[in-house]
VMD Tcl script that draws the C-alpha trace (Angstrom):
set ca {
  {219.61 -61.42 -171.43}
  {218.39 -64.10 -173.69}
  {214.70 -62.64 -173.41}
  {215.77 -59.61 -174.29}
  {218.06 -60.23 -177.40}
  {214.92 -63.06 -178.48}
  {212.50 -59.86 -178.59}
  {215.64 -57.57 -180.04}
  {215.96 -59.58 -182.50}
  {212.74 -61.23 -182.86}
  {208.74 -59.85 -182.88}
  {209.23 -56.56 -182.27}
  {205.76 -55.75 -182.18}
  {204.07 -54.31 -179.28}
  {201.56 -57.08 -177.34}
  {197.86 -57.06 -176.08}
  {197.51 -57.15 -172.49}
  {195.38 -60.37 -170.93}
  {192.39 -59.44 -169.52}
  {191.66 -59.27 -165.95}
  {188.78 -61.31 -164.51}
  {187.28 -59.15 -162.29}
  {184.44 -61.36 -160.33}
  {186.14 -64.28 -158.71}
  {183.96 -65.61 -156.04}
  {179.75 -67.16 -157.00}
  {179.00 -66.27 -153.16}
  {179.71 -64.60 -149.57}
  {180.08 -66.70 -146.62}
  {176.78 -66.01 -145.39}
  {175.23 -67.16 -149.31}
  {177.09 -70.54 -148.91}
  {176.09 -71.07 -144.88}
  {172.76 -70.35 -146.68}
  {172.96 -72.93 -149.38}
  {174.64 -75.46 -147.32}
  {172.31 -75.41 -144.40}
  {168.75 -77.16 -143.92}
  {165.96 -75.54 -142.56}
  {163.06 -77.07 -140.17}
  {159.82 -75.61 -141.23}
  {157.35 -74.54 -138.12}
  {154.18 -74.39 -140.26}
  {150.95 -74.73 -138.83}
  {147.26 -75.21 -140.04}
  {145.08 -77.55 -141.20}
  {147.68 -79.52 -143.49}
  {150.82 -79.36 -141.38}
  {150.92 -82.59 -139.74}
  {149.98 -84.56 -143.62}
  {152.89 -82.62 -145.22}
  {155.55 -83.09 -142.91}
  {154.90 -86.51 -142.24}
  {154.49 -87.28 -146.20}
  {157.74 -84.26 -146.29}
  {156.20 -83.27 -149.84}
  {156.03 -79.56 -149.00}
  {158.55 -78.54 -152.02}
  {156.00 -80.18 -154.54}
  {153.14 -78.86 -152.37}
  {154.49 -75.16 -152.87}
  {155.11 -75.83 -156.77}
  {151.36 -76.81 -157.11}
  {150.44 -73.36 -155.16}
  {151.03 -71.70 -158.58}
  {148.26 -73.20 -160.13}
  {145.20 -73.02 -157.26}
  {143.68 -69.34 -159.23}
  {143.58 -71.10 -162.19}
  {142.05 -74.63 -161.25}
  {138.21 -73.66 -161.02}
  {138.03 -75.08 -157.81}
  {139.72 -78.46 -158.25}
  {142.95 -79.68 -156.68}
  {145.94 -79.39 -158.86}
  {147.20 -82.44 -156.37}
  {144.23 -84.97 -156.49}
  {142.01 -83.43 -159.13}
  {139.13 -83.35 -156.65}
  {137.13 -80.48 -155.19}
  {139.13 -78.75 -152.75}
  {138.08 -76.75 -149.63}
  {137.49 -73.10 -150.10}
  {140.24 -72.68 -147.40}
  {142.55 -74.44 -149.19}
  {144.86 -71.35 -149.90}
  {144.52 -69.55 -147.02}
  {145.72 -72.98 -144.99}
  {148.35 -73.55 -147.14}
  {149.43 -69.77 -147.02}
  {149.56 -70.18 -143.14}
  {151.74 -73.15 -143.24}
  {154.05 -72.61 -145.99}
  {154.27 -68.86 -143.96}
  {156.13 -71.19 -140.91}
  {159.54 -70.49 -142.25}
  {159.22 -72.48 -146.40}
  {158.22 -69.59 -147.82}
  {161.50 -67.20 -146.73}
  {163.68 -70.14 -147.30}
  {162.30 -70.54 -150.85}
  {162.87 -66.43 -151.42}
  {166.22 -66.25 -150.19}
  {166.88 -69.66 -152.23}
  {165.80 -67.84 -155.24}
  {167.74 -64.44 -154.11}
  {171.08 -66.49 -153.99}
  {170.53 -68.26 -157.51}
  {169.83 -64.35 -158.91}
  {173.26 -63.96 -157.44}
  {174.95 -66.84 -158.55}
  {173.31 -66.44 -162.14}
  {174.96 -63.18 -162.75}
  {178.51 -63.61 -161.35}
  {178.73 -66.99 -163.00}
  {177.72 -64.98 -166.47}
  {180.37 -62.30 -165.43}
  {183.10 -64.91 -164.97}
  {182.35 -66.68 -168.02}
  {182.50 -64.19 -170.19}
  {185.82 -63.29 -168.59}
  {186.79 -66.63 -169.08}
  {185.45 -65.94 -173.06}
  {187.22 -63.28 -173.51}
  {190.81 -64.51 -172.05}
  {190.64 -67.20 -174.35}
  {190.24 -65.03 -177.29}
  {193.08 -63.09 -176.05}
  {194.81 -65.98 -175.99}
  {194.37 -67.40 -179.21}
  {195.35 -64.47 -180.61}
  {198.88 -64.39 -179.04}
  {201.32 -66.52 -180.49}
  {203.74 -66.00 -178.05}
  {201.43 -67.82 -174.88}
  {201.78 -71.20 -173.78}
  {198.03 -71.86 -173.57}
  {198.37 -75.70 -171.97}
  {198.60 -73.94 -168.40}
  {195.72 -72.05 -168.85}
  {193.62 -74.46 -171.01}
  {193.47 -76.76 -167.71}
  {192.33 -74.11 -165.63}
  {190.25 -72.69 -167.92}
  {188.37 -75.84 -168.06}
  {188.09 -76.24 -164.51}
  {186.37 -72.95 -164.27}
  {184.30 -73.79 -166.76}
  {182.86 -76.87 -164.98}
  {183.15 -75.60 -161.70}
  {180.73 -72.71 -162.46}
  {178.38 -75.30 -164.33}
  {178.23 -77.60 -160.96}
  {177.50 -74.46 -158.71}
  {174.77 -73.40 -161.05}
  {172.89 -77.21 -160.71}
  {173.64 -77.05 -157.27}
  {171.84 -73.45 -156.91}
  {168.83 -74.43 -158.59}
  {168.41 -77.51 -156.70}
  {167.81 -75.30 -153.51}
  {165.90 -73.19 -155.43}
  {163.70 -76.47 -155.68}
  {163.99 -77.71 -152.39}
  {164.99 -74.92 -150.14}
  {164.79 -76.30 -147.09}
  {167.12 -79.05 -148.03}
  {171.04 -78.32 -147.27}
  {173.01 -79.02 -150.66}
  {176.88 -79.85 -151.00}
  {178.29 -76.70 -153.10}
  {182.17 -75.37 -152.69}
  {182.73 -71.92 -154.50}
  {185.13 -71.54 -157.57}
  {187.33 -68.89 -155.80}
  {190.27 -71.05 -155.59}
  {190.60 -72.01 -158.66}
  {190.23 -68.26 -160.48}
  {192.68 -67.24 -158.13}
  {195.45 -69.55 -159.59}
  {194.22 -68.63 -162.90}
  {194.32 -64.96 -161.93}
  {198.12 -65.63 -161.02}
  {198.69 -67.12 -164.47}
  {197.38 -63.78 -165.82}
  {199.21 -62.01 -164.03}
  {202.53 -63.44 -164.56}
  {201.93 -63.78 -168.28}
  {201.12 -59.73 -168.30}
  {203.79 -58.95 -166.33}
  {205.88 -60.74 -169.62}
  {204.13 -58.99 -172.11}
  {204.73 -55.51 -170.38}
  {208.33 -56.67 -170.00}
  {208.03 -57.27 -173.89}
  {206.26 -53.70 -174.64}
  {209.17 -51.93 -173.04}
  {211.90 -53.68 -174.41}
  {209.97 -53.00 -177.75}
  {209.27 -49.17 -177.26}
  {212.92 -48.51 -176.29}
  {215.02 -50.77 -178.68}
  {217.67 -48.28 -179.39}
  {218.87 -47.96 -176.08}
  {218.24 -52.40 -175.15}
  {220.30 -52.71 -178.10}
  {223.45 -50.91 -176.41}
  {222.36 -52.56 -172.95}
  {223.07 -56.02 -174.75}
}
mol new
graphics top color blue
foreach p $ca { graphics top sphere $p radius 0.5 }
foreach p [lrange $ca 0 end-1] q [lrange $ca 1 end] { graphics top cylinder $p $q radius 0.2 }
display resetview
């Protein structure tokens, strides 16, 4: 009753909606088994035994880029390397590295473009936010935040398997967290819409009071 007379008597303008955050989750189960796991490479050839007992294969692969462009000389030790060179590399990085490193580089895609679709939901709640006088925003500030950072972690975490992606990395999804926040939106809209009827239909809340 005291809601109602408040808006009777008070703002009697109608209020924006919050928006909804639609993505909630930076990966599947099978994307984080992925990110969290390490892999054994089986590569063979001439160079297998020196780079797994040295276990410099991510650098290895990065230098790969630049063999069609070296004239003949090693990006690694600057000296003339075997004309075999990339075909022995090409049939040990093909031992397993090389679909690690492309499904690594998948999941970051992934991850790259939810994380930009949650943070520009996150953008656009606080502008709806900040434009409502009515909102507490302390609730939502802290979770808000946490988002924030959450999605900034998962991103470093991402592109350090893209780097090494036969290394397992620690990395926990965000999911939780939107959730609660998605509550908090939801409560808060469920306000406003109380607020929009009472509005639209003041005749008759006047009487009810």
């Amino acid at each position: 009753l005291e809601v109602r007379a408040k808006t009777v008597a008070g703002d009697r303008s109608a209020r924006d909606l919050l928006p909804e955050i639609q993505e909630r989750h930076l990966f599947d189960a099978a994307e984080l088994d992925d990110l969290r796991g390490a892999v054994t490479s089986s590569g063979s050839g001439e160079f297998a035994t020196l780079i797994q007992l040295l276990r410099n294969e991510d650098w290895v692969s990065d230098g790969r880029q630049y063999l069609s462009d070296s004239d003949g000389c090693c990006p690694f030790c600057q000296q003339q390397f075997p004309v075999d060179l990339e075909s022995s590399l090409a049939q040990y990085f093909a031992g397993g590295f090389d679909q690690s490193l492309a499904r690594a580089r998948k999941i970051e895609s992934l991850v790259v473009s939810r994380a930009e679709a949650i943070l520009a939901s996150v953008s656009r709640l606080e502008d709806a936010i900040a434009a409502d006088d009515v909102i507490e925003g302390a609730p939502f500030e802290s979770l808000l935040s946490s988002v924030r950072q959450g999605t900034e972690l998962v991103l470093a975490k991402v592109a350090e398997k893209s780097q090494h992606p036969t290394r397992a990395v620690d990395v926990d999804d965000i999911g939780e967290i939107v959730d609660e926040l998605v509550q908090l939106i939801d409560a808060e809209n469920e306000r406003i819409d109380s607020h929009n009827q009472i509005v639209s239909n003041l005749a008759a809340e006047r009487r009810k009071i």
